[in-house]
C-alpha positions as a Markdown table, in Angstrom:
| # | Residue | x | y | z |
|---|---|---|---|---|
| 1 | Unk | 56.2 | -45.2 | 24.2 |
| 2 | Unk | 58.8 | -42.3 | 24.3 |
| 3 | Unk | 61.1 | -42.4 | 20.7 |
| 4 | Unk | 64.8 | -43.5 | 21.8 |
| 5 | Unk | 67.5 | -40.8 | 21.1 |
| 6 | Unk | 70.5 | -42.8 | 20.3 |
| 7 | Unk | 73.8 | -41.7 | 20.4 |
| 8 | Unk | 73.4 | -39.1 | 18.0 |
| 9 | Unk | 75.8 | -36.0 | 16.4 |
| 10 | Unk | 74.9 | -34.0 | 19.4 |
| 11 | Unk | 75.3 | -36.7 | 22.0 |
| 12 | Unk | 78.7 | -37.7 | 20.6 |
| 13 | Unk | 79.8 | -34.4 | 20.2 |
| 14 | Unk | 78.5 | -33.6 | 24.1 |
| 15 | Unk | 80.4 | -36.8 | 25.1 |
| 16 | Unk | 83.4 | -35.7 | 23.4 |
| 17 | Unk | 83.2 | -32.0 | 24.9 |
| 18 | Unk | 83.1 | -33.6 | 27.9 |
| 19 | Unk | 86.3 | -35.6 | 28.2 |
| 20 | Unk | 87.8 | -32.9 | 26.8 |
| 21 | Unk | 86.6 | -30.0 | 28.7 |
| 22 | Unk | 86.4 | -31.5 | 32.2 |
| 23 | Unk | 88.7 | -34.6 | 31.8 |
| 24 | Unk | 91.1 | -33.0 | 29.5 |
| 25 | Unk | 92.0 | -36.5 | 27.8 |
| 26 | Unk | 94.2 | -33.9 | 25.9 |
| 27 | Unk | 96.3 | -33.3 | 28.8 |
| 28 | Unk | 96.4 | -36.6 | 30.0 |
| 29 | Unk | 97.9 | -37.5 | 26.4 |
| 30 | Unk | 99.9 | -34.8 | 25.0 |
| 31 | Unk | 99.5 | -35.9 | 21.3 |
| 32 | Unk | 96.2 | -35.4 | 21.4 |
| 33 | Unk | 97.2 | -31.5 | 22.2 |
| 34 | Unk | 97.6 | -30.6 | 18.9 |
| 35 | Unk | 94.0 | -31.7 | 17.4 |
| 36 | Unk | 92.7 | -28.5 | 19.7 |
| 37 | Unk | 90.0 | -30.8 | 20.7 |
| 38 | Unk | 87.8 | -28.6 | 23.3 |
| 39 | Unk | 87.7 | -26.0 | 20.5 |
| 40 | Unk | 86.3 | -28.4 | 17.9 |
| 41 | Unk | 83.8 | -30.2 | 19.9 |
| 42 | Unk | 82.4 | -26.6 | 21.5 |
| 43 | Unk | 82.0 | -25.8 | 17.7 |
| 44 | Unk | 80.3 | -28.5 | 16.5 |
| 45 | Unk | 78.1 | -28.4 | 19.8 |
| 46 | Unk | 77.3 | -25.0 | 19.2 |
| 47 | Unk | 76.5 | -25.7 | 15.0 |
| 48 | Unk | 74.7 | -28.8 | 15.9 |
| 49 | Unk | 72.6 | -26.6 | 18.6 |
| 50 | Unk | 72.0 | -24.0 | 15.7 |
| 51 | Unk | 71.1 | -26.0 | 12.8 |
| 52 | Unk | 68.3 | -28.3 | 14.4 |
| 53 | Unk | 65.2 | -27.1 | 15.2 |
| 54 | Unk | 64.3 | -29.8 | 17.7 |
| 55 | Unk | 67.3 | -28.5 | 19.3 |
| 56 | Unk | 66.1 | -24.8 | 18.8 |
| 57 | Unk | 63.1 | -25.5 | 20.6 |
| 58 | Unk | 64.7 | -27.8 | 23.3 |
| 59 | Unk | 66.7 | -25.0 | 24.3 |
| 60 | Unk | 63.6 | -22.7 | 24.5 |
| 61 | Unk | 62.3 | -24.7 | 27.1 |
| 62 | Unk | 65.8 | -25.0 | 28.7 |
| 63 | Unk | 66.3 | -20.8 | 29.2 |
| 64 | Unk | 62.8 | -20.3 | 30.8 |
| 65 | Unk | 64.5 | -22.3 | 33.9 |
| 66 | Unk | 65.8 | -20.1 | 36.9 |
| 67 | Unk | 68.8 | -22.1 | 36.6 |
| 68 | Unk | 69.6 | -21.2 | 33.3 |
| 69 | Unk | 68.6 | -17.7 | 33.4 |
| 70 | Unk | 70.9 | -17.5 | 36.8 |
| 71 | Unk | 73.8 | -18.5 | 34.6 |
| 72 | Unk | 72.9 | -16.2 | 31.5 |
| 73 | Unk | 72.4 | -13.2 | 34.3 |
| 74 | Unk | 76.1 | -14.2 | 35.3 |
| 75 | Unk | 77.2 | -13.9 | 31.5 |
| 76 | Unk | 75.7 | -10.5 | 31.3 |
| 77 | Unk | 77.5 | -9.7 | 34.5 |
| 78 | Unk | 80.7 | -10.8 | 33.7 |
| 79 | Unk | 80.2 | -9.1 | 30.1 |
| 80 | Unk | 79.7 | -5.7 | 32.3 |
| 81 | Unk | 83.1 | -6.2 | 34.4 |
| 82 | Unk | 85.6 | -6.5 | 31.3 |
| 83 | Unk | 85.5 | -2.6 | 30.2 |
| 84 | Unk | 86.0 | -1.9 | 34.2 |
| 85 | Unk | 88.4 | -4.8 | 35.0 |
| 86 | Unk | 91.8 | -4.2 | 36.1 |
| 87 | Unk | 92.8 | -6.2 | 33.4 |
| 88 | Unk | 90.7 | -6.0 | 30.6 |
| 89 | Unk | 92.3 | -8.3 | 28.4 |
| 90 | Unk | 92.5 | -11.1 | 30.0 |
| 91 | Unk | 88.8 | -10.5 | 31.6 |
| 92 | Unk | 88.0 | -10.7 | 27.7 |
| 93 | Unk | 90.2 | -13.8 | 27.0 |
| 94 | Unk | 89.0 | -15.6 | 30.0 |
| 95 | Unk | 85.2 | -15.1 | 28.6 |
| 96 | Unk | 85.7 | -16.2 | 25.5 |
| 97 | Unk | 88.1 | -19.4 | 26.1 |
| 98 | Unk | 86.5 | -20.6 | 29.3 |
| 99 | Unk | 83.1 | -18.9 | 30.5 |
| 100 | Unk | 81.1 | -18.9 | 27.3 |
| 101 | Unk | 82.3 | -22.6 | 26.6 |
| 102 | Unk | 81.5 | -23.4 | 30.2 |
| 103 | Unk | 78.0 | -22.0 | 29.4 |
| 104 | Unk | 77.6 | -24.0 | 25.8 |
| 105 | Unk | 78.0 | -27.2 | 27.3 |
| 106 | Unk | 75.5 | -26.5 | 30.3 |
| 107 | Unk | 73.0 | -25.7 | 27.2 |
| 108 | Unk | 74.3 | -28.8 | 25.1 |
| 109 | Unk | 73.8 | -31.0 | 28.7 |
| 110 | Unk | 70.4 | -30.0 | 29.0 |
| 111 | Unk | 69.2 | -30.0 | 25.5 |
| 112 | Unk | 70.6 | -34.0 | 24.7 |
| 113 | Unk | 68.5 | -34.9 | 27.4 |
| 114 | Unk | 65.1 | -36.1 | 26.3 |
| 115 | Unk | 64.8 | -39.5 | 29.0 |
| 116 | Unk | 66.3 | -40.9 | 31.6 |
| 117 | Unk | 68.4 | -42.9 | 29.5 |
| 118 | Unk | 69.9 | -39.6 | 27.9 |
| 119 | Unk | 70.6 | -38.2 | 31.8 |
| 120 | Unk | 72.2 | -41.5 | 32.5 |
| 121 | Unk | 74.5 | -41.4 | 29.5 |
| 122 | Unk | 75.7 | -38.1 | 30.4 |
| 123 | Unk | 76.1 | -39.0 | 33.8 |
| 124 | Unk | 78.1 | -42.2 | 32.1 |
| 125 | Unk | 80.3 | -39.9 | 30.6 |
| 126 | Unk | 81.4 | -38.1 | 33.5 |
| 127 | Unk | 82.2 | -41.5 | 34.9 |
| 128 | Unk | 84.1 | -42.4 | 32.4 |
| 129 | Unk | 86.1 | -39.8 | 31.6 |
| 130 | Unk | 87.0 | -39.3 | 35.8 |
| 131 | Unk | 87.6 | -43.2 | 35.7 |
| 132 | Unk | 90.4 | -42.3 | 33.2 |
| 133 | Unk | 91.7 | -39.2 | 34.5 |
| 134 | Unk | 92.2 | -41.3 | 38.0 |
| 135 | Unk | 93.7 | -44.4 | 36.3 |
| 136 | Unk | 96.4 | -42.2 | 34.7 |
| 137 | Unk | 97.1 | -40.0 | 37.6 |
| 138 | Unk | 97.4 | -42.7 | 40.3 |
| 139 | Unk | 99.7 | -44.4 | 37.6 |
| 140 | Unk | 101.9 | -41.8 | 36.4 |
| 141 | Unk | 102.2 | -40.0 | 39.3 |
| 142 | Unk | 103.7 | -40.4 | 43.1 |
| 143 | Unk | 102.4 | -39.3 | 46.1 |
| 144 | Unk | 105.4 | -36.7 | 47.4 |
| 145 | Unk | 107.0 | -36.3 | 50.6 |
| 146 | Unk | 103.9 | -33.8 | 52.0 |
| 147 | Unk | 101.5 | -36.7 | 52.0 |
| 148 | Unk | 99.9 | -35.4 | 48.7 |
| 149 | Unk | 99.6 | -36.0 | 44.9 |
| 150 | Unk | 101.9 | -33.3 | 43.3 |
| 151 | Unk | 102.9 | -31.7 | 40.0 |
| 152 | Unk | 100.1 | -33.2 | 38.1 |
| 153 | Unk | 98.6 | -32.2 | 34.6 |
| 154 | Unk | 95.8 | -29.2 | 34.4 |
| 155 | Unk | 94.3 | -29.8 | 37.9 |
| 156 | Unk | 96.2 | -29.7 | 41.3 |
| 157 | Unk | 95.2 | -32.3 | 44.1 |
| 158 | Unk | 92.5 | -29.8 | 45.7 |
| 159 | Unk | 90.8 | -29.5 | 42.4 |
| 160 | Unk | 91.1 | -33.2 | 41.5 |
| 161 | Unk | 89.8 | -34.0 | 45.2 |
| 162 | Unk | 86.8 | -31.9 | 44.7 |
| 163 | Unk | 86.5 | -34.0 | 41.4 |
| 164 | Unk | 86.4 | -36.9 | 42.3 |
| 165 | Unk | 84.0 | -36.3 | 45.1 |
| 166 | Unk | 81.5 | -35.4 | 42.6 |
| 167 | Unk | 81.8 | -38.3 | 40.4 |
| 168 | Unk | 81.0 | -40.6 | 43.9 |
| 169 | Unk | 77.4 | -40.2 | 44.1 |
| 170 | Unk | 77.1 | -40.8 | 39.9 |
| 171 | Unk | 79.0 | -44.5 | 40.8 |
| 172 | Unk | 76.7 | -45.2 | 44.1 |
| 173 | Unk | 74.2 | -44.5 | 41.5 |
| 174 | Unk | 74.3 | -46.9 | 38.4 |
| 175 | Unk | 75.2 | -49.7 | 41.7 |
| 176 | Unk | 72.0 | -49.5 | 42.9 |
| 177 | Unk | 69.7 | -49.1 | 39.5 |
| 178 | Unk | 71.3 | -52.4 | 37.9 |
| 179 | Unk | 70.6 | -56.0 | 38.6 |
| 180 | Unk | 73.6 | -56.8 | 36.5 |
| 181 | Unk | 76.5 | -58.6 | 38.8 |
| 182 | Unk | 79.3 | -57.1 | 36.4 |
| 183 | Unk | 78.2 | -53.9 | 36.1 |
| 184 | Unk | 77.9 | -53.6 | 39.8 |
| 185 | Unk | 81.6 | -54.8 | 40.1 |
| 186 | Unk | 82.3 | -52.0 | 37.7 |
| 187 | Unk | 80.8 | -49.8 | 40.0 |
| 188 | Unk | 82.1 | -50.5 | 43.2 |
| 189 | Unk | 85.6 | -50.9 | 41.2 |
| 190 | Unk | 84.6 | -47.2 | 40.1 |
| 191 | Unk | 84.1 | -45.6 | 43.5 |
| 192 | Unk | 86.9 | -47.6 | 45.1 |
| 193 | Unk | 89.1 | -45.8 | 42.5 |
| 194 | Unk | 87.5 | -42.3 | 43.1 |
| 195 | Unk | 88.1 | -43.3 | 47.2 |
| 196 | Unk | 91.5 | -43.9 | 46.6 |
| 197 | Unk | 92.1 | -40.7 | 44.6 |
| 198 | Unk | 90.7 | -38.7 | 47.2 |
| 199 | Unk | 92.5 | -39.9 | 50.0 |
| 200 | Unk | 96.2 | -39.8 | 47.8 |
| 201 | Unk | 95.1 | -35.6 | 47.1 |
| 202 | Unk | 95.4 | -35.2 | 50.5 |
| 203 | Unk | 92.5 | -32.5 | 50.4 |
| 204 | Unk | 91.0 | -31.5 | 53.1 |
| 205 | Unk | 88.8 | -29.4 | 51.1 |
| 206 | Unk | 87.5 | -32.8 | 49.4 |
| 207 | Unk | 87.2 | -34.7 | 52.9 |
| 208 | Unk | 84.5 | -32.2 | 53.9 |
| 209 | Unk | 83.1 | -32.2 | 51.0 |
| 210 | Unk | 83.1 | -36.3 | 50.9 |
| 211 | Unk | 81.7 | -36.2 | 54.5 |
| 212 | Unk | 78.6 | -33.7 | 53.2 |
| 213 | Unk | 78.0 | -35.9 | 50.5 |
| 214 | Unk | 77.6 | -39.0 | 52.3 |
| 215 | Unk | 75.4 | -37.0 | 55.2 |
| 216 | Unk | 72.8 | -36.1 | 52.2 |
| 217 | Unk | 72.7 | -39.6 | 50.7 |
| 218 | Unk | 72.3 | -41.0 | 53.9 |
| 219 | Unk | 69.3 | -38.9 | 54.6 |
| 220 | Unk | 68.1 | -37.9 | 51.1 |
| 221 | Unk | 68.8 | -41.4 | 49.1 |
| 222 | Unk | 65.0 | -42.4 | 49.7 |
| 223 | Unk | 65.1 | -45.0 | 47.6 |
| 224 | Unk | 67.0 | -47.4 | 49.1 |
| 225 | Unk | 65.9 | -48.1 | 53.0 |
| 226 | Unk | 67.7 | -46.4 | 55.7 |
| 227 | Unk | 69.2 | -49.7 | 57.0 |
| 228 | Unk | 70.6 | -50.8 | 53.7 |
| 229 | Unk | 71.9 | -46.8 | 53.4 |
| 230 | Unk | 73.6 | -47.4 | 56.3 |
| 231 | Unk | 75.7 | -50.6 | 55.5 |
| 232 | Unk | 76.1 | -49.1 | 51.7 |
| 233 | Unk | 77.7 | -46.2 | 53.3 |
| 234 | Unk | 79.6 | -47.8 | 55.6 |
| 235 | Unk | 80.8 | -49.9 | 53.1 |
| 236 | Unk | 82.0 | -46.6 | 51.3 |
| 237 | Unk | 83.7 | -45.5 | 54.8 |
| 238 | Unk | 85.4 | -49.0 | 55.4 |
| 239 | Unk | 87.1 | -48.2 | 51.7 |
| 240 | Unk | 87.9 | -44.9 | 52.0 |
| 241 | Unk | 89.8 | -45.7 | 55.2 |
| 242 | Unk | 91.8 | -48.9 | 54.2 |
| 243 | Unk | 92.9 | -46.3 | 51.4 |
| 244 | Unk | 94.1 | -44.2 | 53.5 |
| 245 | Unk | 96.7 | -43.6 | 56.6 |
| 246 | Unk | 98.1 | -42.6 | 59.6 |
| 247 | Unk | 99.5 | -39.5 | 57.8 |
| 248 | Unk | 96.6 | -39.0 | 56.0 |
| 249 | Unk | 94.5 | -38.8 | 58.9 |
| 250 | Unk | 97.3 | -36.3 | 61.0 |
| 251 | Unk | 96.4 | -34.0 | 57.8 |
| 252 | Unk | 93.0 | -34.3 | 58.5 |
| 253 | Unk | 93.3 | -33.4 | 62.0 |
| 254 | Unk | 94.9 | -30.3 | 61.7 |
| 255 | Unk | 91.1 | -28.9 | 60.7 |
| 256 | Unk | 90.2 | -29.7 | 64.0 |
| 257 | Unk | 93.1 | -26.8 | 65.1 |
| 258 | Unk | 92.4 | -24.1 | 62.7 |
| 259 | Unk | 94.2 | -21.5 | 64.7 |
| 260 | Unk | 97.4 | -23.1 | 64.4 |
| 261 | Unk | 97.1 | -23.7 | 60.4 |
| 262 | Unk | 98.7 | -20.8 | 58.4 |
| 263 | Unk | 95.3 | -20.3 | 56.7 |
| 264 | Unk | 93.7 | -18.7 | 60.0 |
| 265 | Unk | 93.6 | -15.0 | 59.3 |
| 266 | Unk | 96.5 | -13.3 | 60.6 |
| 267 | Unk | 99.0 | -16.4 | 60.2 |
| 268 | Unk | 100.4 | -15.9 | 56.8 |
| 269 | Unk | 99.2 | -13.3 | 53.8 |
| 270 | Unk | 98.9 | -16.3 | 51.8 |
| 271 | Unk | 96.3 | -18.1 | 54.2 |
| 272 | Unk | 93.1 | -18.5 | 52.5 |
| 273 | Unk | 91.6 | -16.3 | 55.3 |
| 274 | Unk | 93.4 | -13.4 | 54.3 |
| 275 | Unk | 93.3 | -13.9 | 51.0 |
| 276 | Unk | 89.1 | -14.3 | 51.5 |
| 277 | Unk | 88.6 | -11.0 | 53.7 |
| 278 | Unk | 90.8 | -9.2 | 50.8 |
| 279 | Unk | 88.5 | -10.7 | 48.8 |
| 280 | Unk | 85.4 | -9.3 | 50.2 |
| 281 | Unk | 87.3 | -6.2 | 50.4 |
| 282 | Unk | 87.6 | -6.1 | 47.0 |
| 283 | Unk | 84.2 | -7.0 | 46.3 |
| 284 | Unk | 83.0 | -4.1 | 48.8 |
| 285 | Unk | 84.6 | -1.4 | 47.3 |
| 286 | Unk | 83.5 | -2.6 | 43.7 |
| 287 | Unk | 79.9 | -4.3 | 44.2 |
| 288 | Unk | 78.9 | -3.5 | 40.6 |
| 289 | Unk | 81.4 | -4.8 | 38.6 |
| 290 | Unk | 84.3 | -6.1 | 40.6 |
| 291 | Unk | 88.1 | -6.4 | 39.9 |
| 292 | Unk | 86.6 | -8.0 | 36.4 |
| 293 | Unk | 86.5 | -11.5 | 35.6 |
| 294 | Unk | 89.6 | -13.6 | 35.9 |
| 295 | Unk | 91.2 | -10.5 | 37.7 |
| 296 | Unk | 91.5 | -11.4 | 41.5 |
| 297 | Unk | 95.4 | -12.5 | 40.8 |
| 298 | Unk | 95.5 | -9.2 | 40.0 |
| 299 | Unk | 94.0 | -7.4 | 42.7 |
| 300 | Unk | 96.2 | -9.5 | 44.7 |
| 301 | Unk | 99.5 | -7.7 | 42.9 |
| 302 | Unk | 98.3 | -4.6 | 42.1 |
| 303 | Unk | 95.5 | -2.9 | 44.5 |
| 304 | Unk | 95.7 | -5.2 | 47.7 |
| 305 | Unk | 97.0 | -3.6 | 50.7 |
| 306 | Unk | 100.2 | -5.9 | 50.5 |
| 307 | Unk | 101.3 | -5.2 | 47.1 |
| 308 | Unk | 102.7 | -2.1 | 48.2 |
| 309 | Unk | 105.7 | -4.6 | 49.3 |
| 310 | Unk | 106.7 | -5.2 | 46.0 |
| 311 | Unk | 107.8 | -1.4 | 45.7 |
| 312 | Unk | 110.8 | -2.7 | 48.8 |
| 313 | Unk | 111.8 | -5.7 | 46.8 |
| 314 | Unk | 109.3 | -8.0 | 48.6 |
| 315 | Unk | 107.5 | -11.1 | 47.2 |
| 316 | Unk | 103.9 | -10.9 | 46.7 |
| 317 | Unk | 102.1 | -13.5 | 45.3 |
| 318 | Unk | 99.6 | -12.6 | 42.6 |
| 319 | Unk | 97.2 | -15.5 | 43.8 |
| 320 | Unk | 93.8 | -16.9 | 43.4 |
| 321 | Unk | 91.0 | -16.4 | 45.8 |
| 322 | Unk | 90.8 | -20.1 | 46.9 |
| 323 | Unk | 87.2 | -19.9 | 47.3 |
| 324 | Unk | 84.1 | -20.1 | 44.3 |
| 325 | Unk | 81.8 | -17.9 | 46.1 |
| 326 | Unk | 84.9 | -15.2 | 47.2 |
| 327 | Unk | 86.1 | -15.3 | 43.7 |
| 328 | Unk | 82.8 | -14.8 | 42.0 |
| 329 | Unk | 82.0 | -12.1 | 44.2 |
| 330 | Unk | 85.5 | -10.1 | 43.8 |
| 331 | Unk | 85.6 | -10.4 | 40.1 |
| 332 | Unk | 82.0 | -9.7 | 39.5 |
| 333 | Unk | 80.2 | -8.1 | 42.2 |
| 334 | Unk | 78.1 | -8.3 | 44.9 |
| 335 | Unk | 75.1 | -9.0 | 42.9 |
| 336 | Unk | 76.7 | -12.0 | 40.8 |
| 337 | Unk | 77.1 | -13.7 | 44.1 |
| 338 | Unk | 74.1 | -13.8 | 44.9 |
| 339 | Unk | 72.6 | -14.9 | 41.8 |
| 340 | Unk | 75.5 | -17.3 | 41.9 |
| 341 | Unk | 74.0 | -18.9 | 45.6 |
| 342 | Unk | 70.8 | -18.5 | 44.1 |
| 343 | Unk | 71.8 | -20.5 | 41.2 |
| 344 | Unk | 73.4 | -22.9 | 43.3 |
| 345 | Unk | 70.3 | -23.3 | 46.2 |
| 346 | Unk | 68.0 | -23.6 | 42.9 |
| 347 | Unk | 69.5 | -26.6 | 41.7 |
| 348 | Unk | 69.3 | -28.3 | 44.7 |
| 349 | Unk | 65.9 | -27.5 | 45.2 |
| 350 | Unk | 65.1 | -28.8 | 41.9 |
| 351 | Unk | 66.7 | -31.9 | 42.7 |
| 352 | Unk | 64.6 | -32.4 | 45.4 |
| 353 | Unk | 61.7 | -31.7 | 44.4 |
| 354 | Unk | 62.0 | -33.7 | 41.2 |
| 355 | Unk | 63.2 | -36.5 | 43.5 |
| 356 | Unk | 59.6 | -36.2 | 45.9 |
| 357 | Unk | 57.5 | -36.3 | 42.7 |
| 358 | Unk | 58.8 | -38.9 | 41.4 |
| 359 | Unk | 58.7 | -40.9 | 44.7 |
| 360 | Unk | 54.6 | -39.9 | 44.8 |
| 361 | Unk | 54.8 | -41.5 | 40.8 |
| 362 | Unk | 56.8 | -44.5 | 41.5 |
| 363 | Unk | 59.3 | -43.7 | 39.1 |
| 364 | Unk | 62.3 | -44.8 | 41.2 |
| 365 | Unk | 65.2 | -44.5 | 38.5 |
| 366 | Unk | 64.4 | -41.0 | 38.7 |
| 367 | Unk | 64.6 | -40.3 | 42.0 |
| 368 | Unk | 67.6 | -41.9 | 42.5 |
| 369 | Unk | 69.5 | -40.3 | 39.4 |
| 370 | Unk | 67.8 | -37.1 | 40.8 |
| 371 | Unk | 69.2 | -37.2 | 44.6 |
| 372 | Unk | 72.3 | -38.6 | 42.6 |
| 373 | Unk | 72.9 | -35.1 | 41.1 |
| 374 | Unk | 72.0 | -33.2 | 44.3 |
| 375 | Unk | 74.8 | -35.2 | 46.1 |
| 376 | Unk | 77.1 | -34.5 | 43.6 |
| 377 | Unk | 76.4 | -30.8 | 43.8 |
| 378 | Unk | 76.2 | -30.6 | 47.4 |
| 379 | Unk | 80.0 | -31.5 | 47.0 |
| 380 | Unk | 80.9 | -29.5 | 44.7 |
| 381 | Unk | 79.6 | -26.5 | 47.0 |
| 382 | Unk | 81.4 | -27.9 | 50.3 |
| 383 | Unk | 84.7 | -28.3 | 48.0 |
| 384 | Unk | 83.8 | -25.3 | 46.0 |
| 385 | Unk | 84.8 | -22.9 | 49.5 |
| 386 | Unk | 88.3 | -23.4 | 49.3 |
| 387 | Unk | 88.8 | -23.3 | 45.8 |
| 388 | Unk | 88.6 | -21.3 | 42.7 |
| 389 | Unk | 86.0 | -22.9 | 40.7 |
| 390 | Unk | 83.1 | -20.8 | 40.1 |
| 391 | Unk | 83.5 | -21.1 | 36.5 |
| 392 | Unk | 84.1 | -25.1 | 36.2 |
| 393 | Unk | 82.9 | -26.7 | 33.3 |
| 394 | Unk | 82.2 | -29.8 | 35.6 |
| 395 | Unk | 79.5 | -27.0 | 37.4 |
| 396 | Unk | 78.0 | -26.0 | 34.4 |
| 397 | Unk | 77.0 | -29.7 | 33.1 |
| 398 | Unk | 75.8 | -30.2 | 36.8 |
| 399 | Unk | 73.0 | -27.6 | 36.0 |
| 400 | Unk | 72.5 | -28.8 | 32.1 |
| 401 | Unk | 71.8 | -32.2 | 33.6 |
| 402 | Unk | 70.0 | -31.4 | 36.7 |
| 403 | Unk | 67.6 | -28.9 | 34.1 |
| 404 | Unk | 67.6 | -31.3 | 31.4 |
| 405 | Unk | 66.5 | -34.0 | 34.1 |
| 406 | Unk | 63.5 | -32.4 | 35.2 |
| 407 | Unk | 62.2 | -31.1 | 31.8 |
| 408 | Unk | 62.7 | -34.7 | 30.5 |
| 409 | Unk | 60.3 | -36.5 | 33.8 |
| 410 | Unk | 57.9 | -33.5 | 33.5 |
| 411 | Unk | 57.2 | -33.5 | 30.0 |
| 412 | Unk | 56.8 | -37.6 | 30.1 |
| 413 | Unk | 54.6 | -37.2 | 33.0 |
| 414 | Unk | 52.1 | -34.8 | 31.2 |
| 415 | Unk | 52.0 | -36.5 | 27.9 |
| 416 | Unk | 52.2 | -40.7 | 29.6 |
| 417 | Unk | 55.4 | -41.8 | 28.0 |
| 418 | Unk | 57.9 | -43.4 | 29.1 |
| 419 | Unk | 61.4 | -43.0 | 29.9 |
């Protein structure tokens, strides 16, 4: 029987980088600001990581994944762009206070896990710390007269939509592996409240993405039979729509006119389709390094072919690209891109295949949590197009989990443990 790994230093202090880095407790309680709590945890994840040789070895096993190599090929990368970036400062600043710590806790995610049970904690986590963030923001804050969340802490509504998506699958999971009532009541309570959030964003970014994820558990979830799939996810649907309404579902239908929304190309500067092909403009005429990472705001102000305005006394916004794959692409290159969508394709891949072998095993927690993770990532990818979020934390622990995941079944599998 496979040891138990309790909630040890590392765990604690991966739970604790967590809430801080993703669910910025810190932000959600502004005397907690002061403790510089992302910077501590990071640190003692990064000592703890250093000073154990279980650890040490762990993460040996961890880099020889194409996942993890993807993401230290993107470090190199964005390493190459600072001395070239149009901004080199911040390019720097931006690597050190949120691309290497995004990188430490996709290495701390996948090195804590050892079993199931560690996957499922950090997977816990995540659900914790969104059920939090979604108490306090549907508390402290109103929806405004656009039909949308507004002026809220750290994330805005698209980036709290996209969220929240992601934490769905994670909920629809833990339902369906426990026998316990309560729990299960804490679960559907869970994705009620993640429904609910969603709908008050007012994201059409996040209703795509929500209408991806459900398509993939519908015909990926294996573990469950279709028919009880189908009733689960209409269950889902029938919430999601009593938390919604009529103006809600006008906003909605505007993506069913594209031309007449001001982010068709040619409608508005500011319209995330002229803000994209600048993008790949940018990204064309530097495909080695790019504008440098974190510089795409300044593209937009300095080298775009509107900012010339500015010389007539004319407003140009010094924006972000509004989409992970344009962003990466602009402020990196064209290579990083591609080793981002590579990156990306991989982990779903692994989530599916993990999920097939442990159908032909039996092990059905696994493939559950498994096809869990790949929903969850399939909507961060649908979101992930209309946002600038190639650098998430959140996207990061997605790969440390999915990794750790698979090491953890594969290595019980070849020695007979359990998990």
């Amino acid at each position: 029987m496979t040891a138990r790994h309790p909630w040890d230093a590392l765990r604690l202090a991966l739970a604790a980088a967590v809430l801080t880095s993703v669910w910025r407790i810190q932000d959600l309680f502004p005397a907690l600001a002061p403790l510089r709590l992302p910077s501590l945890m990071l640190l003692a994840l990064l000592g703890l990581m250093v000073i154990s040789p279980r650890e040490q070895a762990r993460i040996s096993l961890v880099g020889r994944s194409f996942v993890m190599r993807g993401v230290f090929a993107i470090v190199v990368m964005a390493v190459l762009s600072v001395p070239t970036s149009l901004w080199m400062g911040l390019s720097f600043d931006f690597f050190i206070k949120n691309l290497l710590p995004a990188v430490v806790l996709a290495l701390a995610a996948a090195a804590a896990i050892y079993t199931v049970a560690d996957a499922r904690r950090i997977a816990a986590i995540q659900l914790g710390g969104a059920t939090l963030y979604a108490i306090v923001i549907l508390t402290k804050f109103e929806v405004g007269e656009g039909g949308r969340l507004g002026n809220l802490v750290y994330y805005d509504a698209n980036d709290l939509g996209m969220l929240m998506v992601c934490v769905v699958p994670l909920a629809l999971y833990f339902i369906g592996d426990t026998a316990r009532p309560l729990a299960r009541i804490v679960g559907v309570t869970m994705v009620g409240l993640f429904l609910l959030t969603i709908a008050k964003t007012g994201s059409r970014g996040a209703f795509l993405a929500l209408i991806a994820m459900t398509l993939y558990l519908l015909f990926r979830f294996s573990t469950v039979h279709w028919a009880r799939r189908v009733a689960i996810l209409g269950g889902v649907t029938a919430i999601f729509v009593a938390s919604t309404g009529a103006h809600y579902w006008s906003m909605m239908g505007t993506i069913l006119e594209p031309k007449a929304d001001y982010n068709w190309v040619g409608n508005t500067d500011a319209g995330r389709m002229d803000l994209w092909l600048r993008g790949m403009n940018y990204m064309l005429d530097r495909p080695l390094t790019g504008v440098g990472l974190a510089a795409f705001p300044i593209a937009e102000g300095t080298i775009s072919p509107i900012a010339d305005r500015q010389m007539f006394g004319r407003g140009v916004k010094w924006g972000a690209a509004h989409s992970a794959y344009v962003q990466i692409g602009a402020e990196l290159g064209v290579l990083a891109l591609l080793v981002f969508l590579a990156i990306l394709g991989s982990a779903l891949l692994m989530c599916g295949r993990l999920a097939r072998e442990a159908q032909r095993r039996g092990a059905l927690s696994i493939v559950a949590l498994s096809r869990a993770q790949g929903a969850s990532l399939v909507g961060f990818m649908v979101a992930a197009a209309f946002l600038s979020q190639a650098y998430a934390p959140f996207l990061f622990i997605s790969f440390g989990a999915i990794i750790g995941l698979d090491l953890a079944a594969r290595q019980s599998w070849r020695t007979g443990a359990l998990t």
